[in-house]
C-alpha positions in Angstrom: -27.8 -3.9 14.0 -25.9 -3.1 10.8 -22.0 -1.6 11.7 -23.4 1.5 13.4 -24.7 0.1 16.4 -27.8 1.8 15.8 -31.1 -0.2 15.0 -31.2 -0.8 10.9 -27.9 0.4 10.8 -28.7 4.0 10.1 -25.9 6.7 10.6 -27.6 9.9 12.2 -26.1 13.1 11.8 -25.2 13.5 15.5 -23.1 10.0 15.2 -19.2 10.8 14.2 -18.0 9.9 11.4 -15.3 6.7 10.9 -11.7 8.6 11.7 -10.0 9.9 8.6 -7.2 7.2 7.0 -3.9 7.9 7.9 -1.8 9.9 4.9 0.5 7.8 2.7 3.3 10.2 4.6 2.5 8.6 8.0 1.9 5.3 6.6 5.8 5.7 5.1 7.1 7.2 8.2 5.4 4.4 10.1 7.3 1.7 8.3 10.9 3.7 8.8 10.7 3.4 12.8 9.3 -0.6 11.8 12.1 -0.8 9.8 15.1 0.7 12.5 13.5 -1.3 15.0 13.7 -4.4 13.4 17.5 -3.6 12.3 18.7 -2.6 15.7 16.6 -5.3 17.2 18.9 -9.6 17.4 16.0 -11.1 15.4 16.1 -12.1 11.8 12.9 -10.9 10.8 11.3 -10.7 7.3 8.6 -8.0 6.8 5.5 -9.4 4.8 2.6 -7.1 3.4 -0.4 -7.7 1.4 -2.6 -5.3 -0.2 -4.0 -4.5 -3.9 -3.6 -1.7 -5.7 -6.7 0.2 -7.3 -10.1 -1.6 -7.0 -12.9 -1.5 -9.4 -15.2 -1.0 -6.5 -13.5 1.9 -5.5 -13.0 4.1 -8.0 -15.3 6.5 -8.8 -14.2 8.4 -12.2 -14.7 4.3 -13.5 -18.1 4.3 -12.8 -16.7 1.7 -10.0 -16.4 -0.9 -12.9 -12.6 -1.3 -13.2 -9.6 -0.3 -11.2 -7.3 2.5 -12.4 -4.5 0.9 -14.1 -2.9 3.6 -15.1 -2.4 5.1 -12.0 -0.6 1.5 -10.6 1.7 1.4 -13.2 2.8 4.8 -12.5 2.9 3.3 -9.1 4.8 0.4 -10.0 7.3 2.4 -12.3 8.0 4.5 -9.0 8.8 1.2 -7.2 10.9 -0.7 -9.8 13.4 2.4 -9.8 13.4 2.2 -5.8 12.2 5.2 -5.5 10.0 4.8 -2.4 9.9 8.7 -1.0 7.6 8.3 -4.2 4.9 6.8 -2.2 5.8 9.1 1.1 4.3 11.7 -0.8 1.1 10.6 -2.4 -1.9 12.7 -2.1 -5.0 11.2 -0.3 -7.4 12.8 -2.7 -5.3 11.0 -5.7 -5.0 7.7 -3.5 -8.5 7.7 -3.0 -9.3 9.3 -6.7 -7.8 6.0 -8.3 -9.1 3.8 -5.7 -5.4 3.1 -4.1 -6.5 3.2 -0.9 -4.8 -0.3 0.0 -1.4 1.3 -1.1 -1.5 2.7 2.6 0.0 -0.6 3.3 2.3 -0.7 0.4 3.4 3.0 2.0 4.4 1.4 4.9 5.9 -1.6 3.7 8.3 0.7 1.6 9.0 3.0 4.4 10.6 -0.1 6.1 12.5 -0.9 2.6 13.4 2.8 2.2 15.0 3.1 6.0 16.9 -0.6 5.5 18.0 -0.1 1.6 16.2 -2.7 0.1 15.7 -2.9 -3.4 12.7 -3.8 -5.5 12.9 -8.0 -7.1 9.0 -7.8 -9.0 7.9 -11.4 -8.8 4.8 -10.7 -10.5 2.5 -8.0 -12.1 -1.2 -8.7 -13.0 -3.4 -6.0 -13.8 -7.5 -6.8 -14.0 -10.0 -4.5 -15.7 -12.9 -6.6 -14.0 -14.2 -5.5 -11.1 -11.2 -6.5 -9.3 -7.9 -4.9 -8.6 -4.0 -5.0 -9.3 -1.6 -7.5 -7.9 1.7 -6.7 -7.0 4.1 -9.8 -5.7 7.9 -7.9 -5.1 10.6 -9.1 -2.9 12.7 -6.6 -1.4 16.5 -7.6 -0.5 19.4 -6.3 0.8 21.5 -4.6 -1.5 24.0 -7.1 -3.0 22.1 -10.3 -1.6 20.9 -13.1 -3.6 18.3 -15.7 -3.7 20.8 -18.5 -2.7 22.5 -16.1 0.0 19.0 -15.2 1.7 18.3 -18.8 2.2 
């Protein structure tokens, strides 16, 4: 059994297909309700996410050799200047063109920051043009709070 559930993991044609990903727009919207709920709810919470950016292994118009750089800076550009509804409207076929399709998480993540008015705090940036992918570390604080005030 190979992931199928069929012997030698072989897909037939009569066997669905794996469900389509969710849009970057649900994925954003997703993380607004997350976000309310967390606000309206007595807990202090903190939302943590992890995900890369592009992958080597993933992108096609690289010959699956190296991640689309490019396309996360553009990315990260988008997120430095808070502008989250950036990442609400995404395209799948250019998440999946540059091999983004981890951002989905990032898309919720910044649905939550957009709906509670965090800004963006990059903590680090490191780009690979090895079969790997972009990392991303960003905090995400209220408006007008500091390190020393969130402790």
């Amino acid at each position: 059994m190979c992931g199928t559930g069929l012997p030698g993991g072989v897909l037939n044609d009569d066997q669905p297909a794996d469900p389509a990903s969710p849009t970057p727009e649900r994925c954003f919207e997703l993380g607004r309700v997350v976000g309310r709920a967390l606000y309206e709810s007595p807990w202090r919470v903190a939302i943590i996410g992890s995900a890369s950016w592009s992958h080597g292994g993933l992108t096609a118009k690289h010959q699956w050799v190296y991640p689309d750089v490019e396309a996360d800076r553009e990315l990260l550009k988008h997120m430095l200047d808070n502008d989250f509804l950036h990442f609400r409207n995404l395209k799948v076929e250019d998440v999946e063109n540059s091999g983004q399709q981890e951002i989905r998480d990032w898309c919720a993540m910044l649905g939550a920051m957009h709906e509670l008015g965090h800004k963006t705090e990059l903590i680090d940036w490191a780009e690979s043009w090895t079969y790997n992918s972009t990392k991303c570390m960003a905090l995400f604080r209220p408006e007008g709070a500091t390190a020393a005030a969130a402790g």
